[in-house]
RODO-2510 file (C-alpha; in nm, 4 decimals, decimal comma):
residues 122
     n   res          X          Y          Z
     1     x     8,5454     8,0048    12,6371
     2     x     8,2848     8,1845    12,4163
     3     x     8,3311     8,5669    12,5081
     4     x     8,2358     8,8197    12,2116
     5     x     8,3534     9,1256    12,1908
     6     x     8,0911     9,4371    12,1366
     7     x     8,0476     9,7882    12,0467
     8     x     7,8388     9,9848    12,2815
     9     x     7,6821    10,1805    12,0212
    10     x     7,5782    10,4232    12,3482
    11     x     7,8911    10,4812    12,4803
    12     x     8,1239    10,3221    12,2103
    13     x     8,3110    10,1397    12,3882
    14     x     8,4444     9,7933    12,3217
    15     x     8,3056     9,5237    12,5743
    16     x     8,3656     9,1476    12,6183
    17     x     8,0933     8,9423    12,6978
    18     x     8,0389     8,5969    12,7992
    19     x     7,8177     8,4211    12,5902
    20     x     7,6956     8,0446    12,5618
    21     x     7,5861     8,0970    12,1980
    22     x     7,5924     8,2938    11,8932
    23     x     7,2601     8,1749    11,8106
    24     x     7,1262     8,2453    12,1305
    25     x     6,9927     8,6296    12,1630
    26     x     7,1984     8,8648    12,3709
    27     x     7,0744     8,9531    12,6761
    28     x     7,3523     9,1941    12,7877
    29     x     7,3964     9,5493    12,8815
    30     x     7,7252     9,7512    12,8818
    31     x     7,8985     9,7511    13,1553
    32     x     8,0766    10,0743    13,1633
    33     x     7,7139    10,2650    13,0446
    34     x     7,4223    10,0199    13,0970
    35     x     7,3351    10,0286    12,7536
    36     x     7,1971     9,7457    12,5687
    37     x     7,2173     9,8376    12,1997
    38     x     7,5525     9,5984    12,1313
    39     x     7,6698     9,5282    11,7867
    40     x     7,8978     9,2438    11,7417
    41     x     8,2503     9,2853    11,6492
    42     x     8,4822     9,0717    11,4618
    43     x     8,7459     8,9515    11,7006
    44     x     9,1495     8,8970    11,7070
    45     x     9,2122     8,5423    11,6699
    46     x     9,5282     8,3457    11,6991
    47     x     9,6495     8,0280    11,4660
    48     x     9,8583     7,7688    11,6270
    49     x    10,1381     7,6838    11,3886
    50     x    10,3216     7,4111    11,4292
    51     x    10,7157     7,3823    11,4941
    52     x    10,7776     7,2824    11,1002
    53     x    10,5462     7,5817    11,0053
    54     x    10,7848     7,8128    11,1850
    55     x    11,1330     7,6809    11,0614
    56     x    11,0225     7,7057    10,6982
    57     x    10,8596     8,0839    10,7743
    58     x    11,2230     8,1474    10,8922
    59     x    11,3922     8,0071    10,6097
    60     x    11,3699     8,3642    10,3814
    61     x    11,6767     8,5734    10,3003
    62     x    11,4600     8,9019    10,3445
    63     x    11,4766     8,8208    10,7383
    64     x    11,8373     8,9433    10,7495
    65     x    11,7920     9,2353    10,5498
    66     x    11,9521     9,5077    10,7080
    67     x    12,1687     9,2957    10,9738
    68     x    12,5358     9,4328    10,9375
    69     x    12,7433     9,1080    11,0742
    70     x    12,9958     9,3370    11,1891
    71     x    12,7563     9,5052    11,4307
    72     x    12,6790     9,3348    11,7306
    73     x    12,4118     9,5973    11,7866
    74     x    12,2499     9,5022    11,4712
    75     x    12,2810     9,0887    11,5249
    76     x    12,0918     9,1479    11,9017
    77     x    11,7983     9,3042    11,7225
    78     x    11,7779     9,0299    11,4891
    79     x    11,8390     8,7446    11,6948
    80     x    11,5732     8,9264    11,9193
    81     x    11,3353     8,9273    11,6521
    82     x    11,4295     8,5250    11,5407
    83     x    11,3787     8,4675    11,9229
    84     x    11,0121     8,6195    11,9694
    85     x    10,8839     8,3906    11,6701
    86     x    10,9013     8,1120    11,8747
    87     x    10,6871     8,2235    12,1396
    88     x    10,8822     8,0615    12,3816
    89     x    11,1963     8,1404    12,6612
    90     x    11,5001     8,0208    12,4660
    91     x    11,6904     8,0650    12,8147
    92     x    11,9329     8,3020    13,0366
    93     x    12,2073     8,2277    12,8004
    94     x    12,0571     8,3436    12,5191
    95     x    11,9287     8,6191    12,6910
    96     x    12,2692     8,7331    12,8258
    97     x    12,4412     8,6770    12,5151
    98     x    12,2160     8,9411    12,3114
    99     x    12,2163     9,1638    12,6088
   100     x    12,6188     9,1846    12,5762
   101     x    12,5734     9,2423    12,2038
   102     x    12,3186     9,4958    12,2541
   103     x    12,5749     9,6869    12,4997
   104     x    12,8360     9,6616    12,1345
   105     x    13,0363     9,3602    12,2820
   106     x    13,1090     9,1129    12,0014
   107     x    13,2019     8,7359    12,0317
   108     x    13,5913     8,6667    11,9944
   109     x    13,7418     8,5762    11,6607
   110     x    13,7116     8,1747    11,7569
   111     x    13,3320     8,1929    11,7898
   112     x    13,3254     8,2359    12,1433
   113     x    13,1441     8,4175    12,3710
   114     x    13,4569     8,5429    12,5887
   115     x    13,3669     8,3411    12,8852
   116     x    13,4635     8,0069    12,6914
   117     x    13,1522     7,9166    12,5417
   118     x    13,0785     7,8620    12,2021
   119     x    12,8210     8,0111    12,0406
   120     x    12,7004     7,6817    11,8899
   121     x    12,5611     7,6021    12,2224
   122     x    12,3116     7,8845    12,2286
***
């Protein structure tokens, strides 16, 4: 969809406006002041990256920089962070397993979670 966004160089507020064209001259007003003196602004835009993209962004030893192993604490906020790169619900398990380690529970000594499941799984 082709909406700009606009300074209202009235009221200065930022407005989004639906517009066919670039090319095409705006005929808009604010819609907060009625003002028609817009100037164009230079909007966020997002890149789709694809899976392979992502791996190989998360393949850098500065990414655990800081994360104390021993800390369950500090392993939630990373695996948080690892989990919000890839856009995407990686599931209740997941979910529930940083949530413990957040509260300071850590995984048994045999890699499991306490309730019998390995941490593999997740």
């Amino acid at each position: 969809m082709p909406i700009y966004e606009f300074r209202c160089q009235a009221c200065g507020r930022r407005v989004s406006i639906f517009q066919r064209s670039i090319t095409v001259p705006l005929n808009a007003a604010c819609p907060h002041c009625g003002g028609t003196n817009l100037r164009r602004l230079v909007s966020r835009f997002a890149v789709v990256r694809g899976e392979d993209a992502l791996l190989d962004e998360m393949d850098d030893d500065s990414l655990l920089a800081g994360v104390d192993e021993n800390d369950p604490r500090s392993v939630a906020a990373w695996a948080r962070k690892m989990g919000s790169r890839f856009g995407e619900d990686l599931g209740p398990e997941f979910d529930e397993m940083v949530e413990r380690m957040e509260a300071g529970e850590a995984p048994d000594e045999e890699g499991n979670d306490g309730d019998g499941g390995d941490l593999d799984e997740l």
